[in-house]
Gaussian input, Z-matrix of N, CA and C with variables (Angstrom, degrees):
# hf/3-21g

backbone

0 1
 N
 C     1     B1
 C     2     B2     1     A1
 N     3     B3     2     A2     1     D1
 C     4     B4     3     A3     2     D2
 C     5     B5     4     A4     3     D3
 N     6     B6     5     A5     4     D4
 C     7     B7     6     A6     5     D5
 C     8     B8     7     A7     6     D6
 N     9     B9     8     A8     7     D7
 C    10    B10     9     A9     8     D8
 C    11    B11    10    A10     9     D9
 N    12    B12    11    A11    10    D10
 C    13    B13    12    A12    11    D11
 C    14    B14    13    A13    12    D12
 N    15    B15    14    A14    13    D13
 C    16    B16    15    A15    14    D14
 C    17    B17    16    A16    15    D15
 N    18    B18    17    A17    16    D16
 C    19    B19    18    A18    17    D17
 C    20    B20    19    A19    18    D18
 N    21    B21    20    A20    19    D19
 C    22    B22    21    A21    20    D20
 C    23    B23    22    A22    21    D21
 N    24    B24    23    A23    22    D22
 C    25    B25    24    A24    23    D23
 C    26    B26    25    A25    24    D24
 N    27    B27    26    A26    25    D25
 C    28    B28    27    A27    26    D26
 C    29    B29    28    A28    27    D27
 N    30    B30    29    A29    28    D28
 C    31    B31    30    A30    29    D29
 C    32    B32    31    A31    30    D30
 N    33    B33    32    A32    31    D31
 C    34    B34    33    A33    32    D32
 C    35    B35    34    A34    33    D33
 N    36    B36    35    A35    34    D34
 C    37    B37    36    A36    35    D35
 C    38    B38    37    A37    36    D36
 N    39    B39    38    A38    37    D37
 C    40    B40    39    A39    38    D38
 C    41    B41    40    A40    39    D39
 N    42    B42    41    A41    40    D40
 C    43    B43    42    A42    41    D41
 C    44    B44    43    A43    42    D42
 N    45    B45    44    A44    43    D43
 C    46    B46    45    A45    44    D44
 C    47    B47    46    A46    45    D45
 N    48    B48    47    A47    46    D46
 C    49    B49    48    A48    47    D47
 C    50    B50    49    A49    48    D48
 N    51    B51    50    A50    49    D49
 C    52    B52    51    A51    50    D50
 C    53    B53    52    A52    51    D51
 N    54    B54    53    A53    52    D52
 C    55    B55    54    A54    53    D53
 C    56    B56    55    A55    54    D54
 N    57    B57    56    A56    55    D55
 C    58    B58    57    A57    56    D56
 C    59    B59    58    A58    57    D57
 N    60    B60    59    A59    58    D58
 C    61    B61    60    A60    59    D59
 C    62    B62    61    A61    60    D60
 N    63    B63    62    A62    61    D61
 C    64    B64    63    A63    62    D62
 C    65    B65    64    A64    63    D63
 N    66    B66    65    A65    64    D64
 C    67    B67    66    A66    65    D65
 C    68    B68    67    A67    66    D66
 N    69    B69    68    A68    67    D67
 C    70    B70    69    A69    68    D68
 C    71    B71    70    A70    69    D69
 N    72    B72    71    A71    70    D70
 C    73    B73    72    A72    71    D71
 C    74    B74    73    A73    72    D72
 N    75    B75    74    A74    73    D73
 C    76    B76    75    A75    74    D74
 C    77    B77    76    A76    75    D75
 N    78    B78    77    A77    76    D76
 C    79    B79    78    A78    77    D77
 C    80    B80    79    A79    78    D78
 N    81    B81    80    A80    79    D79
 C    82    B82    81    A81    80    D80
 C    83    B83    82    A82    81    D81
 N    84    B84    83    A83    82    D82
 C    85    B85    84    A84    83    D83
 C    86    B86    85    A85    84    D84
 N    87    B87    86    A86    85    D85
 C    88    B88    87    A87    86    D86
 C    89    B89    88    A88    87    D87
 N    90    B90    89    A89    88    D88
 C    91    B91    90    A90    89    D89
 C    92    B92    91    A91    90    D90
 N    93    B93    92    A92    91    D91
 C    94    B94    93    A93    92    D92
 C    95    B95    94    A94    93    D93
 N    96    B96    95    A95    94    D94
 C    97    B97    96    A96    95    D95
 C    98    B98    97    A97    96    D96
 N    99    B99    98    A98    97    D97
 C   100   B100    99    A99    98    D98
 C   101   B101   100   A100    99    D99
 N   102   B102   101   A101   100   D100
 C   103   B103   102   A102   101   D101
 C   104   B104   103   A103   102   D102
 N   105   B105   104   A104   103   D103
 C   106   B106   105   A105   104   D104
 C   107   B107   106   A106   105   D105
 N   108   B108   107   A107   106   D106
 C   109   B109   108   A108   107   D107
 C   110   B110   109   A109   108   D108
 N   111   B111   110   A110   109   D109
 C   112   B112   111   A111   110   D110
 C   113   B113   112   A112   111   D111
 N   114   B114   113   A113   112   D112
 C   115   B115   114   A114   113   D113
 C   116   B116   115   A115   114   D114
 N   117   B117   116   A116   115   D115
 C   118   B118   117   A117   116   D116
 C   119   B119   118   A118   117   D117
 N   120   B120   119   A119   118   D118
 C   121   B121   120   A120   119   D119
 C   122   B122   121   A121   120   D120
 N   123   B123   122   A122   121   D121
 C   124   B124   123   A123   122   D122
 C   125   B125   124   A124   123   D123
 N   126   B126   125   A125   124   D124
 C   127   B127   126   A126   125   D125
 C   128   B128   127   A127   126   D126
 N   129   B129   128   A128   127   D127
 C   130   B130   129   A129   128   D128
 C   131   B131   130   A130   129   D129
 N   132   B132   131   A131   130   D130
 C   133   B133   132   A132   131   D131
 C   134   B134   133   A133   132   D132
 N   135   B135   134   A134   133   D133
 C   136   B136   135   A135   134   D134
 C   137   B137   136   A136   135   D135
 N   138   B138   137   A137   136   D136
 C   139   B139   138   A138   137   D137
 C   140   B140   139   A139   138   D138
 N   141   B141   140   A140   139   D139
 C   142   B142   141   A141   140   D140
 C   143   B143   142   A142   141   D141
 N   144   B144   143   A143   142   D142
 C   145   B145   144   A144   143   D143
 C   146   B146   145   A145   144   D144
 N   147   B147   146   A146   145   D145
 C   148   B148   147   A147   146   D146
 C   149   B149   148   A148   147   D147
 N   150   B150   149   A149   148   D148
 C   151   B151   150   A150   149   D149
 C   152   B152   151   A151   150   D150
 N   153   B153   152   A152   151   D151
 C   154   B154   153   A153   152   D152
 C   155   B155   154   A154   153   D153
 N   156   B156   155   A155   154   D154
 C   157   B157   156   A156   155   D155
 C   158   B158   157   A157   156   D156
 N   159   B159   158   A158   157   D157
 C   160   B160   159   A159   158   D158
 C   161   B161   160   A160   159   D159
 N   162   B162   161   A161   160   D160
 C   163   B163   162   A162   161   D161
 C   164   B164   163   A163   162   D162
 N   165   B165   164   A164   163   D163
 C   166   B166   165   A165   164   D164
 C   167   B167   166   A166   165   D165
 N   168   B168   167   A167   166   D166
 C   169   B169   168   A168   167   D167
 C   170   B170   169   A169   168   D168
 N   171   B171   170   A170   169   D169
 C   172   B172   171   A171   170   D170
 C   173   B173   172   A172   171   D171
 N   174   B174   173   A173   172   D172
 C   175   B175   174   A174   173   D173
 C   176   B176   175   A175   174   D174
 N   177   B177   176   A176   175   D175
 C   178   B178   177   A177   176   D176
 C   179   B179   178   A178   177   D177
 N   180   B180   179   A179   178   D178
 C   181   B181   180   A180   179   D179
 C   182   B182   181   A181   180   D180
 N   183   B183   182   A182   181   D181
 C   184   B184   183   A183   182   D182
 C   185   B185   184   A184   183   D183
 N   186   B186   185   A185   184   D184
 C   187   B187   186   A186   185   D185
 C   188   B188   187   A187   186   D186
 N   189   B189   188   A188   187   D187
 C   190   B190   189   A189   188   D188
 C   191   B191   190   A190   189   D189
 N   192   B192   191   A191   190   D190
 C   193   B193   192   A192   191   D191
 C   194   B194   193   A193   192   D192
 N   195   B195   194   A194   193   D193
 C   196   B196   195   A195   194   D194
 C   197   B197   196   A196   195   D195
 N   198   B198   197   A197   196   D196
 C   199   B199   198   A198   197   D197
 C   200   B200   199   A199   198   D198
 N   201   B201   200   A200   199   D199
 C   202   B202   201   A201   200   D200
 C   203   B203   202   A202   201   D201
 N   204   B204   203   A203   202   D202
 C   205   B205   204   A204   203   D203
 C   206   B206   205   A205   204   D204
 N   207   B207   206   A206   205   D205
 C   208   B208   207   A207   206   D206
 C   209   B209   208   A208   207   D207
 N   210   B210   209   A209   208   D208
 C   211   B211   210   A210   209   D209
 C   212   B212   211   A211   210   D210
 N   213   B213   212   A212   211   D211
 C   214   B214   213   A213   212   D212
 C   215   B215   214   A214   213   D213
 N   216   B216   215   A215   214   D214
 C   217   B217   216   A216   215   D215
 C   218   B218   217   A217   216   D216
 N   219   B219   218   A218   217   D217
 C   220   B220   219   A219   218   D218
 C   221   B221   220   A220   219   D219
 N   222   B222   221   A221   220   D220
 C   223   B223   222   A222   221   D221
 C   224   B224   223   A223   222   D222
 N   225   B225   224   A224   223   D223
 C   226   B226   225   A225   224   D224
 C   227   B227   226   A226   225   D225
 N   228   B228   227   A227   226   D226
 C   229   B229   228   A228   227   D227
 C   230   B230   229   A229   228   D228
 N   231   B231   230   A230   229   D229
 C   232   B232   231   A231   230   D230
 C   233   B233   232   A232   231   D231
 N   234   B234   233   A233   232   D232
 C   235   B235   234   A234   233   D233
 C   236   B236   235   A235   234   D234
 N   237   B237   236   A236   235   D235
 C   238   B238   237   A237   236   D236
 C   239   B239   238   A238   237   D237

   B1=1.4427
   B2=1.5205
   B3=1.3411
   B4=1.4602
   B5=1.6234
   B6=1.3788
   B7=1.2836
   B8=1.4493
   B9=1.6509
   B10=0.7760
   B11=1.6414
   B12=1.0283
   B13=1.7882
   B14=1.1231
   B15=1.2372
   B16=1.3051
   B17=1.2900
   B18=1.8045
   B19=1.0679
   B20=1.8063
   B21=1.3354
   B22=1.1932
   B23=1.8024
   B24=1.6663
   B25=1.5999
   B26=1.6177
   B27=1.2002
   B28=1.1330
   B29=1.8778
   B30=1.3025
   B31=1.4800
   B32=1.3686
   B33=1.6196
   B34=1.8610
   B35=1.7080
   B36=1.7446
   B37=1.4581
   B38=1.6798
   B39=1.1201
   B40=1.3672
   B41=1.5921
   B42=1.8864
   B43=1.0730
   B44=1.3378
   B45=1.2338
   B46=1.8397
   B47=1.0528
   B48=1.5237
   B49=1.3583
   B50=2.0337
   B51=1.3389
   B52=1.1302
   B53=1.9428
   B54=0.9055
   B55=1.8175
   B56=1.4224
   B57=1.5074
   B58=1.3975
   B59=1.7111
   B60=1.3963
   B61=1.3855
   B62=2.1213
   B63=1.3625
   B64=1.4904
   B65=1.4995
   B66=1.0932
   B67=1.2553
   B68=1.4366
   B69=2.0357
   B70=1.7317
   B71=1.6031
   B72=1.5671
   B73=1.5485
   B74=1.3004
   B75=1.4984
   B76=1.8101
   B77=1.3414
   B78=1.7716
   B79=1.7927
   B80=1.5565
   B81=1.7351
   B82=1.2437
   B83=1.9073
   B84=0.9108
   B85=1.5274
   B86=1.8651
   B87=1.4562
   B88=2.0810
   B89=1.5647
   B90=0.7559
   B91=1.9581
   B92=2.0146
   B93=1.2798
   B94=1.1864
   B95=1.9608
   B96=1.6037
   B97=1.0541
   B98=1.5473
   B99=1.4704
   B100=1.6697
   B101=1.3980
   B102=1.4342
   B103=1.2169
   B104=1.4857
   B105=1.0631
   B106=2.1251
   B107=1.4469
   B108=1.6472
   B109=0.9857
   B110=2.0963
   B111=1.6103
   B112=1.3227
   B113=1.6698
   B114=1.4906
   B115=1.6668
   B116=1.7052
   B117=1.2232
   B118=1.2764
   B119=1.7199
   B120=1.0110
   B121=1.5572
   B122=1.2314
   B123=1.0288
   B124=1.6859
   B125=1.8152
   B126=1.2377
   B127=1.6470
   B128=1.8846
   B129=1.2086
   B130=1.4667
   B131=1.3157
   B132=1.7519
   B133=0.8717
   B134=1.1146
   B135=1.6840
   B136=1.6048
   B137=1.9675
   B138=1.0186
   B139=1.7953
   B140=1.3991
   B141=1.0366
   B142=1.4466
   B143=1.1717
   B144=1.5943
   B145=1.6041
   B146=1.6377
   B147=1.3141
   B148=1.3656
   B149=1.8434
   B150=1.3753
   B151=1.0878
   B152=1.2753
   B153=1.5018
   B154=1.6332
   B155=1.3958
   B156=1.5964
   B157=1.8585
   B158=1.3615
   B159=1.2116
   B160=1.6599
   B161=1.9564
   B162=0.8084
   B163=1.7121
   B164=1.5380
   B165=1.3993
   B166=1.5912
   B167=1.3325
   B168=1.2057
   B169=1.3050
   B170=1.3926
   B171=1.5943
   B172=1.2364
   B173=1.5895
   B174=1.7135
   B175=1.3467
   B176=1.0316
   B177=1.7384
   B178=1.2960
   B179=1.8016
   B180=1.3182
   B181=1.6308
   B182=1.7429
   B183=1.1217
   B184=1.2888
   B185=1.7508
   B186=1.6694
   B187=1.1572
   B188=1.6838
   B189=1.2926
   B190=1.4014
   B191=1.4040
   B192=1.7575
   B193=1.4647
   B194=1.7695
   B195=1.2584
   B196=1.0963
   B197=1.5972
   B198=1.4940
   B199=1.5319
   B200=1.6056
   B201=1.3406
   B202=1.4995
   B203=1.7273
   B204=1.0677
   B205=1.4085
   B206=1.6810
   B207=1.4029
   B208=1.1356
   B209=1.7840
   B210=0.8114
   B211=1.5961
   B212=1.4482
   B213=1.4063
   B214=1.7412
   B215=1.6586
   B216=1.6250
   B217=1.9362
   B218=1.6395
   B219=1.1794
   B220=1.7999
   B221=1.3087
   B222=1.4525
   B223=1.5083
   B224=1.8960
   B225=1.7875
   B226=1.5101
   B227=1.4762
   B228=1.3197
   B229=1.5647
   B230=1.5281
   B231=1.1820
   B232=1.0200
   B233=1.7192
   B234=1.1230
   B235=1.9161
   B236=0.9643
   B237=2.0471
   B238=1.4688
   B239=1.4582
   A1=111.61
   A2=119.14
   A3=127.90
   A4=104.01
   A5=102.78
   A6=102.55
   A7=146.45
   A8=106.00
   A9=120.46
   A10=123.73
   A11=119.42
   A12=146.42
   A13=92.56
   A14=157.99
   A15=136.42
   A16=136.84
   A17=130.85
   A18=124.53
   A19=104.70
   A20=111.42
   A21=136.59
   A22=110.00
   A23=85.20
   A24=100.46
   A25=115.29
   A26=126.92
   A27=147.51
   A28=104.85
   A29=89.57
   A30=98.49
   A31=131.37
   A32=104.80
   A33=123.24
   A34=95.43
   A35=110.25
   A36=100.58
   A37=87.74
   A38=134.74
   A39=122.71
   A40=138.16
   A41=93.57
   A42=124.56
   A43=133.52
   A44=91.93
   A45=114.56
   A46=113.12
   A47=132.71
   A48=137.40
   A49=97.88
   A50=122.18
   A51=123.31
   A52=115.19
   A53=124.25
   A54=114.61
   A55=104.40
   A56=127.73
   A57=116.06
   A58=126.70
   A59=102.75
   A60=103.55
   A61=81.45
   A62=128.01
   A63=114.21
   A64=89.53
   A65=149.03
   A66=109.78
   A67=139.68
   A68=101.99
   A69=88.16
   A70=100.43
   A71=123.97
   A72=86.94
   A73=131.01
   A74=107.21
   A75=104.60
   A76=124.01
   A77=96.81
   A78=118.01
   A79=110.33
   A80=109.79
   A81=115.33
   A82=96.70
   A83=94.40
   A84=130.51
   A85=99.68
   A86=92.37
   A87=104.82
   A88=86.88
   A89=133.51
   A90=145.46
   A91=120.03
   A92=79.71
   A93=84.52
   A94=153.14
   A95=98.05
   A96=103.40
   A97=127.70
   A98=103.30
   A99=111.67
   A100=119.48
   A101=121.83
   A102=152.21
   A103=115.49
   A104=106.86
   A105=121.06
   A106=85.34
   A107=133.30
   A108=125.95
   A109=140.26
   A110=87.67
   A111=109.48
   A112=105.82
   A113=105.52
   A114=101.41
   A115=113.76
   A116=105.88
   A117=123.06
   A118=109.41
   A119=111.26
   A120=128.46
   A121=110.15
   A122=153.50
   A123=173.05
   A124=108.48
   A125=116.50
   A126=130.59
   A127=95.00
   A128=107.93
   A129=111.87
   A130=107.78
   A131=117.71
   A132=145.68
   A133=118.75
   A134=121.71
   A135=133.62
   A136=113.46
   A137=124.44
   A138=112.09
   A139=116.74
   A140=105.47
   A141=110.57
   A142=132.60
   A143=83.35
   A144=115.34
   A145=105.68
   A146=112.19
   A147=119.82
   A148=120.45
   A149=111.27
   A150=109.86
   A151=120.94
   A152=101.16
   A153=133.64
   A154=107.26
   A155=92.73
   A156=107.08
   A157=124.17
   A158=96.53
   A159=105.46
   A160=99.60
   A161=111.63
   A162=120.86
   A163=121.45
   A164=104.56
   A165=143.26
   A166=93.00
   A167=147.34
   A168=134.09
   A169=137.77
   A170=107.94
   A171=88.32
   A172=133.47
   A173=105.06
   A174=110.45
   A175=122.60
   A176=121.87
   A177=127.80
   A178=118.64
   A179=84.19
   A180=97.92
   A181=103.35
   A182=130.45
   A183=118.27
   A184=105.58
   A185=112.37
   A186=116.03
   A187=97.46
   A188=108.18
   A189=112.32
   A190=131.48
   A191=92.29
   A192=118.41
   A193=98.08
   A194=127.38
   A195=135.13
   A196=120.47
   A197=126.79
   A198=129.36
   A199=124.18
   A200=66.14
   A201=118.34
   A202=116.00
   A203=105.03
   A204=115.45
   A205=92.10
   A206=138.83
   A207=116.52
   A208=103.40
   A209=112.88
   A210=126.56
   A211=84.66
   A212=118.28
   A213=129.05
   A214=101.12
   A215=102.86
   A216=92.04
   A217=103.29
   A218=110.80
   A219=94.65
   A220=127.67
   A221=113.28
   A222=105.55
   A223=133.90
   A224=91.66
   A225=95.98
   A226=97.74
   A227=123.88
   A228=122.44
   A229=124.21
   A230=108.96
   A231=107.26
   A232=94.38
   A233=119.25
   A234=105.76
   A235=116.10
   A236=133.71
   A237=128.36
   A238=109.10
   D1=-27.81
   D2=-179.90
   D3=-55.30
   D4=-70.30
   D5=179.83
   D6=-51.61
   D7=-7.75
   D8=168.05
   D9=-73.12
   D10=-32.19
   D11=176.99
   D12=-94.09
   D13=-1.90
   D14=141.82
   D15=-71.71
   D16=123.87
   D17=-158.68
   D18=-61.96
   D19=178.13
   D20=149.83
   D21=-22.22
   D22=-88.60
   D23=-176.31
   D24=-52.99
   D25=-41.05
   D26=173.38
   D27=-33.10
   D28=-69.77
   D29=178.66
   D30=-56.82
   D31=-37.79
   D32=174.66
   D33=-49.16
   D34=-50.13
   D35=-140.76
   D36=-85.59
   D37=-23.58
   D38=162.82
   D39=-36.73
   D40=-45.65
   D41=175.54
   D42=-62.23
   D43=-29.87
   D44=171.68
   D45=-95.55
   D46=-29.40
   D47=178.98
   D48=-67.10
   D49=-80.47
   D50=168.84
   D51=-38.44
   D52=-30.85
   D53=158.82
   D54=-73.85
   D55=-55.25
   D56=176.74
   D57=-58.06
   D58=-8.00
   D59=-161.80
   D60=-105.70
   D61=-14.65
   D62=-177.39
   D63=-111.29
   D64=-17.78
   D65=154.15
   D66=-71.92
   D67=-17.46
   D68=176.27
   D69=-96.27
   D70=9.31
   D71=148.96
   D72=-99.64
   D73=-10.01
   D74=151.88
   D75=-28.09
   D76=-71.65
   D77=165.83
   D78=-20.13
   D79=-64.92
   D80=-146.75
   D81=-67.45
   D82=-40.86
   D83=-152.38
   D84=-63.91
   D85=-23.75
   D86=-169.26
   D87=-101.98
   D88=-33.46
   D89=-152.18
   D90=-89.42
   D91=-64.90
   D92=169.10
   D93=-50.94
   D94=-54.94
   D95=158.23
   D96=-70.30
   D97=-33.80
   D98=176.93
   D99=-47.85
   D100=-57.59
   D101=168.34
   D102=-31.03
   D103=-72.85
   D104=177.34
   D105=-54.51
   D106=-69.93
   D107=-174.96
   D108=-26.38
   D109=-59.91
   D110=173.22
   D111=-60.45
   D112=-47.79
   D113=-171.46
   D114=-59.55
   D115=-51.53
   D116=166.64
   D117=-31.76
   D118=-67.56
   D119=174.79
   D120=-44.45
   D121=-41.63
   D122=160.04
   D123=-44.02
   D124=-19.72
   D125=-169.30
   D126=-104.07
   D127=135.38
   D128=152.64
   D129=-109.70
   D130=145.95
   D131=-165.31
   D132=-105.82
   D133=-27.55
   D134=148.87
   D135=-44.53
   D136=-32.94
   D137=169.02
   D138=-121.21
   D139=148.40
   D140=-178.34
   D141=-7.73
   D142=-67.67
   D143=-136.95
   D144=-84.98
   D145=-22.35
   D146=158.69
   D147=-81.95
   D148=-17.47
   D149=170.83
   D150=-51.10
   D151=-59.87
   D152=165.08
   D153=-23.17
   D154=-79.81
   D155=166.10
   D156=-18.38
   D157=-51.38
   D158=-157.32
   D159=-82.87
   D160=-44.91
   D161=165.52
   D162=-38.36
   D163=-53.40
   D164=179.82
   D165=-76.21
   D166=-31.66
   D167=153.69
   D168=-62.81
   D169=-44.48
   D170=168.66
   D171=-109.59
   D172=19.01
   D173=134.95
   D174=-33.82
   D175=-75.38
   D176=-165.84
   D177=-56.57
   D178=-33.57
   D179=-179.75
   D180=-71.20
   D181=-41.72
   D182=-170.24
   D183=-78.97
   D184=-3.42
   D185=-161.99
   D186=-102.29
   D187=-21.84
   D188=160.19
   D189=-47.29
   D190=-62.97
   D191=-171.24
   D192=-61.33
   D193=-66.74
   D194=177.45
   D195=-35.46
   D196=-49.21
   D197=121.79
   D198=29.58
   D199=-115.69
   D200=168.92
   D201=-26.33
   D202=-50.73
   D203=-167.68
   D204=-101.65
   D205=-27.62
   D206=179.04
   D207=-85.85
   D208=-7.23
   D209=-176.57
   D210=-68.29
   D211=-72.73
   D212=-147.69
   D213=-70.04
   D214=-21.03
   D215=167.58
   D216=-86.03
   D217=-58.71
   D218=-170.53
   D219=-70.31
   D220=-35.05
   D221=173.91
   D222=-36.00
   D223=-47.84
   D224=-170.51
   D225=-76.72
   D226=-20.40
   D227=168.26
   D228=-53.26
   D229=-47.95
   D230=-169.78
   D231=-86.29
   D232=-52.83
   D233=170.36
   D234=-25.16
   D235=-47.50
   D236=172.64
   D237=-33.24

């Protein structure tokens, strides 16, 4: 019954929102795990000093992500 009382336009921009919203979790979904993976892969674990490295990486990397996402809540907040 909803849909019926819904305009035209109403419906397009729904329509695109739900395709835009399953392709970036496709995106997210192909990206993510690959990524930590590959970097990871790039470190040898036979010397130290890359061990180190490799640790020290994904600190930084989780220090990114963590960022990142507090960035993407407050920023547009404070833009209001």
């Amino acid at each position: 019954m909803v849909f019926l009382t819904l305009s035209v336009s109403a419906l397009r921009h729904k329509t695109l929102f739900f395709f835009a919203l399953y392709v970036l979790s496709i995106g997210e979904g192909g990206h993510k795990p690959c990524v930590q993976t590959f970097a990871a892969d790039q470190f040898d674990d036979d010397t130290p000093e890359e061990k180190d490295a490799k640790s020290s990486f994904f600190n930084w990397w989780y220090l990114g992500i963590v960022a990142g996402s507090t960035a993407a809540v407050f920023i547009p907040v404070y833009l209001q």
